[in-house]
Each structure stands twice: as structure tokens, then as C-alpha cells.
VOGU-3710 file (C-alpha; in Angstrom, 3 decimals, decimal comma):
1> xxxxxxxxxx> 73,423/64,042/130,029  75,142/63,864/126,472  73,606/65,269/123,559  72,634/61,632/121,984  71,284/61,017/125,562  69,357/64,017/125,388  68,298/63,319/121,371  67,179/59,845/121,636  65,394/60,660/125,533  62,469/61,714/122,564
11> xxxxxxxxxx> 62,749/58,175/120,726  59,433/56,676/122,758  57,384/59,559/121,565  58,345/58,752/117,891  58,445/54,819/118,226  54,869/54,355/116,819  54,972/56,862/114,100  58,147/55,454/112,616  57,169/52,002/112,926  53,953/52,618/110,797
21> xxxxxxxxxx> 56,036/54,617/108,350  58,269/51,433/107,919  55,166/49,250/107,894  53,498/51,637/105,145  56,486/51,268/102,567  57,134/47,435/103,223  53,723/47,168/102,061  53,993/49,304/99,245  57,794/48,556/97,645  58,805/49,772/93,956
31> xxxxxxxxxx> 60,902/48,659/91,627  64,120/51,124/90,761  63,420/53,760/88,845  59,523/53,601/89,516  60,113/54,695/93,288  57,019/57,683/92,758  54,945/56,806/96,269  57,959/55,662/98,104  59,829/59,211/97,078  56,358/61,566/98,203
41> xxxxxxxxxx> 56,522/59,573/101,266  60,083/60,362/102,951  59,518/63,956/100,808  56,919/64,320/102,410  57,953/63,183/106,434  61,255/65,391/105,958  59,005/68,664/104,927  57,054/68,329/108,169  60,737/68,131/110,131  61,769/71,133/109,117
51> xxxxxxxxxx> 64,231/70,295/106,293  64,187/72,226/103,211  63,246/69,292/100,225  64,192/68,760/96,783  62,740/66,180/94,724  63,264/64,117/91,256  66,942/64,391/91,424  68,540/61,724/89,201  64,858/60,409/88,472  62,891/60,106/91,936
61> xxxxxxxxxx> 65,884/60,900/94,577  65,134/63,058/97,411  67,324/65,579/99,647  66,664/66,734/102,670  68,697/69,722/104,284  68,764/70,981/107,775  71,120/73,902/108,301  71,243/74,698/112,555  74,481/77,113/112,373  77,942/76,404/111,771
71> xxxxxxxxxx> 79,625/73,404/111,753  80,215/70,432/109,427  77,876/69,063/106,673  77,036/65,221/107,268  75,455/63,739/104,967  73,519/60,801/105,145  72,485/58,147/103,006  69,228/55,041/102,888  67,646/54,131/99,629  64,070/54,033/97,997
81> xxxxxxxxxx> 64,112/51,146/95,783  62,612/47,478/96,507  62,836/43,992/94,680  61,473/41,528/92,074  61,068/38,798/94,442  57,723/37,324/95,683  57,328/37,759/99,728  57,079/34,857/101,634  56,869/36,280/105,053  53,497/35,959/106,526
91> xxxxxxxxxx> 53,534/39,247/108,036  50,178/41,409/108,841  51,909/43,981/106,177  53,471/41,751/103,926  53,786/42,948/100,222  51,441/41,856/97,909  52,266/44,578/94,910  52,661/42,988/91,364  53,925/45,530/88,828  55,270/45,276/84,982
101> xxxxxxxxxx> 58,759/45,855/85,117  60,870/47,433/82,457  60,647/44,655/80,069  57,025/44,595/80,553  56,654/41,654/82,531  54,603/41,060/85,356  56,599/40,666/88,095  56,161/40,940/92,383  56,867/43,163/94,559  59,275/43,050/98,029
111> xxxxxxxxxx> 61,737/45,244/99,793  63,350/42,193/100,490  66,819/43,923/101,145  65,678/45,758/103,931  65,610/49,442/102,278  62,275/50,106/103,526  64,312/49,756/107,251  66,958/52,150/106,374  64,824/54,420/105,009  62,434/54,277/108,349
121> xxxxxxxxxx> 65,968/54,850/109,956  66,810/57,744/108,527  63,233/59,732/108,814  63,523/58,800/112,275  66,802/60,431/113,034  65,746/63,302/111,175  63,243/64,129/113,176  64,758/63,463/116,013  67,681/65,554/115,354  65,260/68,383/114,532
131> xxxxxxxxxx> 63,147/68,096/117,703  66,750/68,660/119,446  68,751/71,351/117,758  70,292/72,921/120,629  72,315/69,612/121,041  74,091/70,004/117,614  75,546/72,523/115,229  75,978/72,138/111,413  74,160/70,726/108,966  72,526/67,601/107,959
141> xxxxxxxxxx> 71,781/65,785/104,690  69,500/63,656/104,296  69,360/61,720/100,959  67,503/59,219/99,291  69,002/57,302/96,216  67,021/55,606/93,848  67,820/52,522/92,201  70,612/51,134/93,814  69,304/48,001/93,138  69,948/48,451/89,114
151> xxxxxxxxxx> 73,510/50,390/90,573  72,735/53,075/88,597  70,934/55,540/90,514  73,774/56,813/92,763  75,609/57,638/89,295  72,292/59,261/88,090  71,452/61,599/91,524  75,307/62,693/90,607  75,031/63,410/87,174  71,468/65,600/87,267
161> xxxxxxxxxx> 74,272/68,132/89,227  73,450/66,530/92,937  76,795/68,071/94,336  75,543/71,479/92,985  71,488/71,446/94,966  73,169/70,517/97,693  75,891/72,453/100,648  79,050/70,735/100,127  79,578/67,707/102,504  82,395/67,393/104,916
171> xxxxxxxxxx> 81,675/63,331/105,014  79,330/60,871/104,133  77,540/58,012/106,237  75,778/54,934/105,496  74,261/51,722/107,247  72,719/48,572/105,327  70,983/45,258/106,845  74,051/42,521/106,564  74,412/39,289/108,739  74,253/39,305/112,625
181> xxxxxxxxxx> 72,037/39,480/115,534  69,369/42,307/115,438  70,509/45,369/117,574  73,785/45,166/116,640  76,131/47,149/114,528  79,630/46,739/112,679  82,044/48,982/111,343  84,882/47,524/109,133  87,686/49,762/107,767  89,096/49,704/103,899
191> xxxxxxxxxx> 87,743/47,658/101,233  84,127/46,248/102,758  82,032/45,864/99,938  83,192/44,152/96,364  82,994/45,221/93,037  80,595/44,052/90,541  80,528/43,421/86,575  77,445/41,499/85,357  78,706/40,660/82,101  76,480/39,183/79,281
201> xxxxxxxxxx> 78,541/36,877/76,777  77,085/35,370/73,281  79,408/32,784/71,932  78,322/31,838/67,807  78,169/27,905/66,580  76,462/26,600/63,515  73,212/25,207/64,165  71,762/21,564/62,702  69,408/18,513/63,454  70,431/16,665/66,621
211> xxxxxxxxxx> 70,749/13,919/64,964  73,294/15,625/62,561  76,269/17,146/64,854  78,792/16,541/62,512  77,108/19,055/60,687  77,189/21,254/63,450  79,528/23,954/65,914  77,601/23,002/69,050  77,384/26,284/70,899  75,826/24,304/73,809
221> xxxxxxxxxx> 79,146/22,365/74,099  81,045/25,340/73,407  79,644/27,202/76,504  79,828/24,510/78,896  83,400/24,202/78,031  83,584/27,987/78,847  82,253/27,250/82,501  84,171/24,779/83,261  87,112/27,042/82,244  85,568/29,600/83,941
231> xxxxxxxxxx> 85,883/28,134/87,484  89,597/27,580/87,115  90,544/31,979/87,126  89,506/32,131/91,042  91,552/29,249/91,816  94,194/29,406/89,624  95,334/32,973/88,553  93,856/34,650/91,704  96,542/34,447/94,835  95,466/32,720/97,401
241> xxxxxxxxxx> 94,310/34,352/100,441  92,504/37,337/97,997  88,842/37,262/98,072  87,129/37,008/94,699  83,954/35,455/92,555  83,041/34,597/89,525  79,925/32,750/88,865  77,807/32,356/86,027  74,224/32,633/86,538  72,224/32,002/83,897
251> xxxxxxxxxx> 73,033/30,039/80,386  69,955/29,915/77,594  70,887/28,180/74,409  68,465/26,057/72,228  64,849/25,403/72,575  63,979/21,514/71,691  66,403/18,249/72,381  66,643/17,776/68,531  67,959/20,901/67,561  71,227/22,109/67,630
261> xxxxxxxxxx> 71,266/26,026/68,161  73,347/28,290/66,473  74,148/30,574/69,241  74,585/30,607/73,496  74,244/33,246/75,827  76,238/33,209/79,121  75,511/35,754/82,121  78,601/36,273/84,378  78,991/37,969/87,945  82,211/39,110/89,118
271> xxxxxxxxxx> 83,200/40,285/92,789  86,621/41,697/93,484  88,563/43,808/96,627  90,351/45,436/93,960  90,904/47,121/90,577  93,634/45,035/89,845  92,113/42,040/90,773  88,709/42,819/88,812  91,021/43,910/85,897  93,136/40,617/85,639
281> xxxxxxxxxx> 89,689/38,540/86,191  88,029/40,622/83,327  90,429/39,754/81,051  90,894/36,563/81,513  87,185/35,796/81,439  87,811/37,228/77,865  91,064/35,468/77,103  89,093/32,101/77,868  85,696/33,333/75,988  87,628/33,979/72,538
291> xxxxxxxxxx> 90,082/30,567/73,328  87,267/28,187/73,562  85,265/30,003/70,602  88,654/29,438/68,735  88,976/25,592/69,387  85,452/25,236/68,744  86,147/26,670/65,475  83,069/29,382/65,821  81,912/31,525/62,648  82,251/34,653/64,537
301> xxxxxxxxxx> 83,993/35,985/67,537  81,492/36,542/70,672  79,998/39,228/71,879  80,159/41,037/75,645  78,111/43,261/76,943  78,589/44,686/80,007  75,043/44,709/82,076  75,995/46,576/85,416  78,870/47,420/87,667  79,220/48,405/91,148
311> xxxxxxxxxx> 82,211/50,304/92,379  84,814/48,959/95,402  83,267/50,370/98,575  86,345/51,484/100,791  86,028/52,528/103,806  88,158/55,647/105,024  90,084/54,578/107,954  89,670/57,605/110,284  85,987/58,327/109,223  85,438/54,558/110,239
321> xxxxxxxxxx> 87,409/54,885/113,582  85,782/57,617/114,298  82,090/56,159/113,877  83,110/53,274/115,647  84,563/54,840/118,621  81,005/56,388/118,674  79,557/53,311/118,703  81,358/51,806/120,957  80,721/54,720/123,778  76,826/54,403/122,758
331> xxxxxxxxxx> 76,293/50,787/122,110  79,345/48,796/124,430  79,749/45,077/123,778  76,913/45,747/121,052  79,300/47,161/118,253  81,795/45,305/116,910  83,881/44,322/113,628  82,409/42,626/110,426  84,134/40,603/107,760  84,357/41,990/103,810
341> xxxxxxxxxx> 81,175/41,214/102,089  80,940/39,989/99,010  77,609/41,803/97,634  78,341/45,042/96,490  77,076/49,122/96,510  77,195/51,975/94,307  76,937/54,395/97,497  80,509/55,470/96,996  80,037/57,301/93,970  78,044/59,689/95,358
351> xxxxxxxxxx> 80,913/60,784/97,921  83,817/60,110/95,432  82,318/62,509/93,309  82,296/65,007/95,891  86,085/64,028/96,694  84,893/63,296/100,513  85,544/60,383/103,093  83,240/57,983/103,818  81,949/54,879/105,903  79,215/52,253/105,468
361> xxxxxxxxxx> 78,493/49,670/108,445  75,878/47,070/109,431  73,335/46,439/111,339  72,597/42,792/112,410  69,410/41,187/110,766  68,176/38,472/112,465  66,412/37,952/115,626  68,737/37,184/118,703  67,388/33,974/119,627  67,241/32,576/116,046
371> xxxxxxxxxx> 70,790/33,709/115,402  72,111/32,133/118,554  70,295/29,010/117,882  71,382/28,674/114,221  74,982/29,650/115,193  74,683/26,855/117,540  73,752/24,011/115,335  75,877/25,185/112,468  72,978/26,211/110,189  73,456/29,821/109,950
381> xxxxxxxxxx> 73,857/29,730/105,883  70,148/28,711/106,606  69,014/31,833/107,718  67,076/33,966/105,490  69,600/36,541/103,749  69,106/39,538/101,791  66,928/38,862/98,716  64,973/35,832/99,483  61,448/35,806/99,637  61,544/35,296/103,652
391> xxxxxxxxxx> 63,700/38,173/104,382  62,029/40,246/107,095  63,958/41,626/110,065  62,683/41,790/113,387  60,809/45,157/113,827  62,253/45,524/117,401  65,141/46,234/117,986  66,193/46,688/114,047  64,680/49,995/113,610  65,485/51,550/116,634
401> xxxxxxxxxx> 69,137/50,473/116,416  69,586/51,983/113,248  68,264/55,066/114,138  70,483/55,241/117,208  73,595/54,263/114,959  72,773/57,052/112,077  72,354/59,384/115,230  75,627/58,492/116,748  77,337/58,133/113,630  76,286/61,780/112,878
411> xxxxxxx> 76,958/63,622/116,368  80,697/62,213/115,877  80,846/65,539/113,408  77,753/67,607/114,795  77,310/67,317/118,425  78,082/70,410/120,508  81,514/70,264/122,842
//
């Protein structure tokens, strides 16, 4: 029998322990930077494994390291934080958690991205792997980021000296909830995940009754002209064929019909494959901003403010071969190839930092039947995606398929010839 045979022969006896693990934190998600319960919880589950723990790194993240001889370091990656959304699920353990957030407003609860699931993943292979060490040598990592939602908290595990609590890792692994059919997995190699720039913009007018706008530099006018303009960087100075986003998801400006406001703000979100590409579609965004201002004759240049940004996730093409040769042996017909995603992840920080390779791959989401069905009739856009309030992936198979992929993802270093 081969060693993952051998490790995951023990997954029945752990099947209803991990499953109420995953139930407990679905039903009790926090917000980034607030993950305090979540954090004593997997602390807690990889102390009684065996793995030496260290806590509040980079706020709440937590490490867990299993030495068992020599060998590689693998280290492994699932994170804490949860979502602002309201959960429209109707399941037994369904969030119902209302918290203030960091502006002090009241806001729900939901891991409605499906960390909860990677986390349950991830105690589950621990455990696994240390009820089996004679079937591996080297050492494992387990780590839990915080706030990845905010894409800060890989960044802040890093700088609180991560790299120096921790052995040095030979490669680093990680698996997120993307589209497809529950109990399967993808592996893509090279650029996977997009950046991101959330960008706010205030543009400057001169405000005046609405029934005055002679009087006035509409900044309402101003920023639709912006938008407009806005939409024509993708299809015009971006070559065709390259992937890339800009959308603009929010304007405020004003606060009665009659009154012309003296000021707009815009909200921007920008995906790219690469640096170029985000560079050139940064500055025109700019280019356009201070144009339109211009013709619109504004008082004062705008302002930008960068909100957030997510790195490129690139995917090292032998550490992806290699996990998907694994699961190819483990899983057959069940593994396959994704397409680039457009969302994005600051998980490659943490092993740029360290100057290692690195992979991230899915696993499938929705319920078989459902998927097949939707497929089918053309609908699948309908399907509930990561972030809505009716995200909830099928218990079975989800969790036990990404504990099998983190476990043959990881043997691809650690098992024993």
C-alpha cells in the first residue's frame, strides 16, 4: 500500500471530528483582523496533534510545526478570516454573527469564501499526517494567515519576522474553493490568480443650486465622463487576447436633486496577468482622471488613494507539475486543468519573501448534480460563487477532497521512497 493509502486508510476515524470542527467555525466567522476564536480554535486542534504552536504572528496568525526527521520543509497554507456578507443559506449551522466592523458599523457575519473549508482541510491533514509518521520524513508547516480578505495579513505574518519563528521552507502549497464540481481539483501553471489595486479617486467641481449650473463645475458630470472613459483602456490600449479588468464599483457624489456638489468620489478595481499590464492600466486610469478634470475645468487636481493591492499569483511550473502528477496518480479523471481567475490572493508574499516556489490549485465548489444540470442549461453564471450570501459548498465530498489534495500535494516532497 502507498504511504497516502496508508495515511488517509485513518480518514473514517477522523470524518466526524473534522466535520464538526468545520461546522463550529462556519457558525462562528470573523472579520480580518478580529480572527481571536477562530485563531484558539486551529491553535488549539494543532497542539493536541503534536505540532509545536505559535500564536499572534502578524496579529492573530498561527503556525504549526511538525519536525519527523530529515527531509524537506512543506509548508502549507488555509486562512482564518470570514466576510461582511449576510448568509442566506438555510443551513442547521448557518451564521448568524453580527459584529461592528472597523468603521464601527454593524455589519454580518459569513465565511462566505469558503475559508472555514480550507481551514477544516488543513487540521485534518495535520492530524492525519501525525497519526502516520512512519510514512513520511521532513517537516510540515502548517499556517494560518489572517486577513487575506483585507490582503494585508500575508504582508503582516511576514513582517512580525514569520520567516525567522519558523524552519526555512523548501516550498509552499495552497488550495482555495473556485468553480467546478465538488470533489474535484485543478492545478494551473504560471500566472493563475490576477493582481489587484482598489483605487479610491476624488475629482473637485464647484458646487451651486440645481437650478443654477452655469454657476457650477458639475463633478457629477465630470465623473460620469470619467467612466465612460474608463471602459475604453481594456478595450482599447490593452492587446487583445490579454486578460484584464477595470471596473468601478461604487460612485457617491451629492446628496439632494437640487444641489450641485462640489466634489465626487470614484472607487476603481483593477485585475491584471502582469506588471506591465497593471502598470500601463494604472497610468492611464490617471492620464484619463487628470484629462477629464482638465476639460471640466476643475479648481483642483484629484486625489488617489490607493485602498488595497493583491500581488500576481504565479504558479512555479515544476512545483505545479509536480502536485499535479500527484493528483493525477491519487485522484484519476478527478484532477484536471483550470482557467486564470480573475479574483486575486496575497498568498504569494508569504513564499516570495522566503525566495521559495510555490503552487495554489482548486477545489470544485458545487454539488455534482447541480453543476451538471446548470452546465447543461447554460446557467452556470447562476450558481452561487464566492461571496454571495448563498455560498455554501457541499459538506461531502468538499472537505474530504481537500484534505486528500493537501495530503497528496504534501507527500510529493515528504513521503518515504
Amino acid at each position: 500500500m502507498s504511504a497516502i493509502d496508508e495515511i488517509l486508510a485513518g480518514y473514517d476515524g477522523l470524518q466526524a471530528g473534522q466535520e464538526a470542527f468545520y461546522q463550529d467555525l462556519h457558525a462562528h466567522p470573523e472579520l480580518s483582523h478580529a480572527e481571536h476564536r477562530t485563531a484558539g480554535r486551529v491553535a488549539g486542534w494543532m497542539q493536541d496533534c503534536g505540532f509545536t504552536v505559535q500564536t499572534g504572528i502578524g496579529g492573530t496568525g498561527v503556525v504549526g510545526v511538525l519536525a519527523n526527521g530529515s527531509g524537506p520543509a512543506v509548508l502549507l497554507r488555509a486562512e482564518l478570516d470570514a466576510l461582511p456578507v449576510k448568509e442566506d443559506t438555510g443551513a442547521d449551522y448557518a451564521s448568524t454573527v453580527t459584529v461592528k466592523d472597523a468603521d464601527g458599523h454593524e455589519v454580518p457575519v459569513d465565511h462566505a469564501c469558503g475559508h472555514d473549508m480550507h481551514m477544516s482541510c488543513l487540521v485534518g491533514m495535520a492530524k492525519l499526517m501525525a497519526n502516520h509518521r512512519s510514512q513520511w520524513n521532513g517537516t510540515l508547516l502548517a499556517l494560518f494567515q489572517p486577513a487575506e480578505e483585507t490582503g494585508d495579513g500575508a504582508q503582516g505574518m511576514v513582517d512580525d519576522g514569520l520567516l525567522k519563528r519558523i524552519p526555512a521552507p523548501d516550498v509552499a502549497l495552497a488550495q482555495h474553493l473556485l468553480p467546478g464540481i465538488a470533489g474535484t481539483v485543478a492545478t494551473r501553471s504560471g500566472p493563475f490568480m490576477a493582481t489587484e489595486d482598489s483605487i479610491k479617486v476624488t475629482v473637485y467641481g464647484r458646487g451651486s443650486h440645481g437650478a443654477l449650473p452655469q454657476n457650477s463645475i458639475d463633478p457629477v458630470v465630470l465623473a460620469a465622463m470619467i467612466v465612460v472613459r474608463l471602459q475604453t483602456i481594456v478595450s482599447r490600449e490593452v492587446a487583445p487576447g490579454e486578460i484584464a479588468v477595470v471596473t468601478v464599483g461604487s460612485i457617491q457624489a451629492g446628496i439632494r436633486s437640487n444641489i450641485i456638489p462640489d466634489h465626487a468620489v470614484l472607487q476603481l478595481n483593477v485585475r491584471a496577468y502582469s506588471q506591465p499590464s497593471r502598470q500601463r492600466i494604472l497610468a492611464a486610469i490617471q492620464r484619463i482622471v487628470r484629462a477629464e478634470c482638465q476639460a471640466s475645468g476643475s479648481p483642483q487636481d484629484p486625489d488617489f488613494q490607493t485602498l488595497g493591492s493583491f500581488p500576481l499569483t504565479d504558479n512555479d511550473q515544476a512545483t505545479t507539475q509536480r502536485v499535479a502528477a500527484a493528483f493525477a496518480a491519487h485522484f484519476g479523471d478527478q484532477a484536471g486543468e483550470l482557467p486564470r481567475q480573475t479574483v486575486s490572493e496575497d498568498f504569494s508574499i508569504i513564499p516570495d519573501a522566503a525566495g521559495i516556489p510555490y503552487t495554489y490549485w482548486s477545489i470544485g465548489r458545487t454539488d455534482r448534480e447541480v453543476y451538471l444540470t446548470a452546465e447543461k442549461e447554460g446557467r452556470l453564471q447562476d450558481l452561487p460563487s464566492n461571496h454571495s450570501p448563498k455560498f455554501l459548498p457541499p459538506l461531502r465530498p468538499t472537505l474530504r477532497t481537500g484534505t486528500e489534495a493537501l495530503t497528496a500535494a504534501a507527500l510529493a516532497w515528504l513521503a518515504r521512497p
